[in-house]
C-alpha positions in Angstrom: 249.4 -97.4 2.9 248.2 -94.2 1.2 250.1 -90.8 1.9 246.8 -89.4 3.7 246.9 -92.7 6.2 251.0 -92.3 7.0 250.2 -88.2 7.4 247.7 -88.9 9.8 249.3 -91.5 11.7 252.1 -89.4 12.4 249.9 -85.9 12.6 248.1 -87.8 15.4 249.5 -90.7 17.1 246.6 -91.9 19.1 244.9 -92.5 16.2 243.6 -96.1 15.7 243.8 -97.9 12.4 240.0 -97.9 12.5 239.2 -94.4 13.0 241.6 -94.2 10.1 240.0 -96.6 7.8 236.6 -94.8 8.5 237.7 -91.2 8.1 239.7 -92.4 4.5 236.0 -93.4 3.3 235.3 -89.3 3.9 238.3 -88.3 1.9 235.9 -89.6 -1.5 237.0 -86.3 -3.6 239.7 -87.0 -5.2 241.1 -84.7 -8.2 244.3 -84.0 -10.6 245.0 -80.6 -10.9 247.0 -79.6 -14.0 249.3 -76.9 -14.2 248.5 -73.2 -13.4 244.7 -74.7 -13.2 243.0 -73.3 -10.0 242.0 -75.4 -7.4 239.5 -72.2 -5.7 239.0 -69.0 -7.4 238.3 -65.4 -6.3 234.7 -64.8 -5.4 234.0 -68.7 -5.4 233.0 -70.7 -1.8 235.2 -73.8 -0.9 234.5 -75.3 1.7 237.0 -78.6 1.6 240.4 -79.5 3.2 242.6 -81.2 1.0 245.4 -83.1 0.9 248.4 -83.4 -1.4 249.7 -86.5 -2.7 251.6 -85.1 -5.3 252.1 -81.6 -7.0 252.7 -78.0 -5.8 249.9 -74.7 -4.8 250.5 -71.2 -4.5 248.2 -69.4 -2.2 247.3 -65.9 -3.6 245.9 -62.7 -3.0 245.5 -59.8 -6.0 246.3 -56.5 -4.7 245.6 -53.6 -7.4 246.2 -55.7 -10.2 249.5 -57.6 -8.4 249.5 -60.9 -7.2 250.8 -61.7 -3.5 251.6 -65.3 -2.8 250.8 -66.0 1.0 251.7 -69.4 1.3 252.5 -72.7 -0.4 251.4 -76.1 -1.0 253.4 -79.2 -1.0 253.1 -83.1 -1.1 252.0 -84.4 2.6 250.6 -81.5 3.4 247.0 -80.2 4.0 245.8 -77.4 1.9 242.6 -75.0 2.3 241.1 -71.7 1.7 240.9 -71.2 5.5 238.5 -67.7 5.4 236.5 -69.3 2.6 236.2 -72.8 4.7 235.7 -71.6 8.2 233.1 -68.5 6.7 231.2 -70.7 4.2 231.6 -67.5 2.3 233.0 -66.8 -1.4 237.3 -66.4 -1.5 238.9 -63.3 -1.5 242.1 -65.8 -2.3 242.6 -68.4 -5.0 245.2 -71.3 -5.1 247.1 -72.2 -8.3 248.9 -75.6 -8.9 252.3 -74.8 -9.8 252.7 -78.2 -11.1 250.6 -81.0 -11.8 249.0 -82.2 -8.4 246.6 -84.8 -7.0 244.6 -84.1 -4.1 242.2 -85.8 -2.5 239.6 -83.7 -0.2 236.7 -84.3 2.4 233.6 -81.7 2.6 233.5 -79.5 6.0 230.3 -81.1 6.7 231.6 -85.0 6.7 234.9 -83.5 8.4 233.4 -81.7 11.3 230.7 -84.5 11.9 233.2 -87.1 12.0 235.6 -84.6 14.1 232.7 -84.8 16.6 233.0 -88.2 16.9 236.4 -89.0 17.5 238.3 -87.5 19.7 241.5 -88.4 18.4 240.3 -86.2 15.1 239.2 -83.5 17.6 242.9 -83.0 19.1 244.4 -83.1 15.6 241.9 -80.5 14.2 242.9 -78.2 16.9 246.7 -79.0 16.6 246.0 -77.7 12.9 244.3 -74.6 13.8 246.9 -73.8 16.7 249.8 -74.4 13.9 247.9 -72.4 11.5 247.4 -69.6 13.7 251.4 -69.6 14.3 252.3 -70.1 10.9 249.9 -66.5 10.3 252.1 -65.0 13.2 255.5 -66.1 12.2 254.4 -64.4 8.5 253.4 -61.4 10.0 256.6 -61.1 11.3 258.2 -61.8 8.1 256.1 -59.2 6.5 257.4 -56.2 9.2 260.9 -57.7 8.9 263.1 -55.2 6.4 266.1 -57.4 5.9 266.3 -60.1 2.8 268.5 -62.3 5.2 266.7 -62.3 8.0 263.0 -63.0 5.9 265.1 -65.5 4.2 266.8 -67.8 7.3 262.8 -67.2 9.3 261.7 -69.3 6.2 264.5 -72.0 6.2 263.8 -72.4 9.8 260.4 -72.7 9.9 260.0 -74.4 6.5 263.3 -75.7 4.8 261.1 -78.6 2.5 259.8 -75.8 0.5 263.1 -74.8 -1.4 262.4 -78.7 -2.2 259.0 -78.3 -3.8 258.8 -74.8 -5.2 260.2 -72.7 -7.6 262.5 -69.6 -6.6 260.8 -67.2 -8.5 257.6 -68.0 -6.1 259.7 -68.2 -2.8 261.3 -65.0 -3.5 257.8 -63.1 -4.4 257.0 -65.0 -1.2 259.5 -63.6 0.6 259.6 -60.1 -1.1 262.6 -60.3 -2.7 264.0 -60.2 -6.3 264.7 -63.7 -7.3 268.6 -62.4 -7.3 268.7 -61.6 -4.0 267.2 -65.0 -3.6 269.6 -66.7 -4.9 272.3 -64.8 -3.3 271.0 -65.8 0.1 270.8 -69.0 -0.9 274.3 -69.3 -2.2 275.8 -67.9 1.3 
């Protein structure tokens, strides 16, 4: 069974193995991403949801000439340029692999249509919105929070497989740290 099958059937566990055999024929774009290539670029339109089988993303914003990372990308996991998908407007962000990835993707035209359809798809789509629309809160938080530690155990509750996946010098910029302080935490 491929990793985008097992993801789903345990993102969604009324899904039937049918609905899953159909909606694996829309996941048809499948890429490998090398290292520090781009998956979307500033002032380009995506309009795709992926999903990882294997590699790692950093999700980025330039600010006067300095990058921001706002989020990560990790094996089993979706991945998507959410103002760019939802607007069907050119990226104000881009996403980076940080190592050597395969994705495979579906357009937002075959996704919504089959979304329609299926109500089991319907529920999960929603699920993924709601947990998006926490994930922006909880780093919101992070961002108004002044202490190192507290930034630091907010992450490690809310999402200990990244230390896994990506590299400290990208958490800490993450987390608006120095990558010493960083390790310090992480040491305690």
């Amino acid at each position: 069974m491929s990793a985008l099958k097992n993801f789903l059937e345990n993102f969604i566990p009324s899904i039937t193995s049918d609905e899953i055999e159909e909606l694996d024929t829309y996941w048809n774009i499948r890429r490998k991403i090398k290292r520090h290539e781009w998956l979307t670029a500033p002032g380009k339109k995506d309009t795709h949801l992926y999903f990882i089988e294997e590699g790692t993303f950093k999700i980025c914003y330039e600010i006067e000439g300095e990058e921001v990372i706002l989020g990560f990308g990790y094996p089993d996991t979706l991945l998507v340029d959410f103002p760019s998908f939802i607007s069907e407007t050119p990226s104000e962000f881009y996403i980076q692999a940080l190592k050597a990835a395969k994705i495979v993707g579906i357009k937002k035209s075959d996704f919504n249509s089959f979304i329609k359809s299926q109500p089991s798809l319907s529920d999960f789509w929603r699920l993924t919105l709601e947990r998006a629309t926490l994930e922006l809160i909880e780093r919101e938080i992070d961002l108004l929070t002044p202490s190192p530690q507290v930034r630091f155990d907010r992450l490690m509750k809310r999402s200990p497989n990244v230390f896994q996946h990506i590299p400290n010098r990208h958490i800490a910029s993450y987390l608006r740290m120095t990558p010493e302080t960083l390790s310090r935490l992480k040491k305690h």
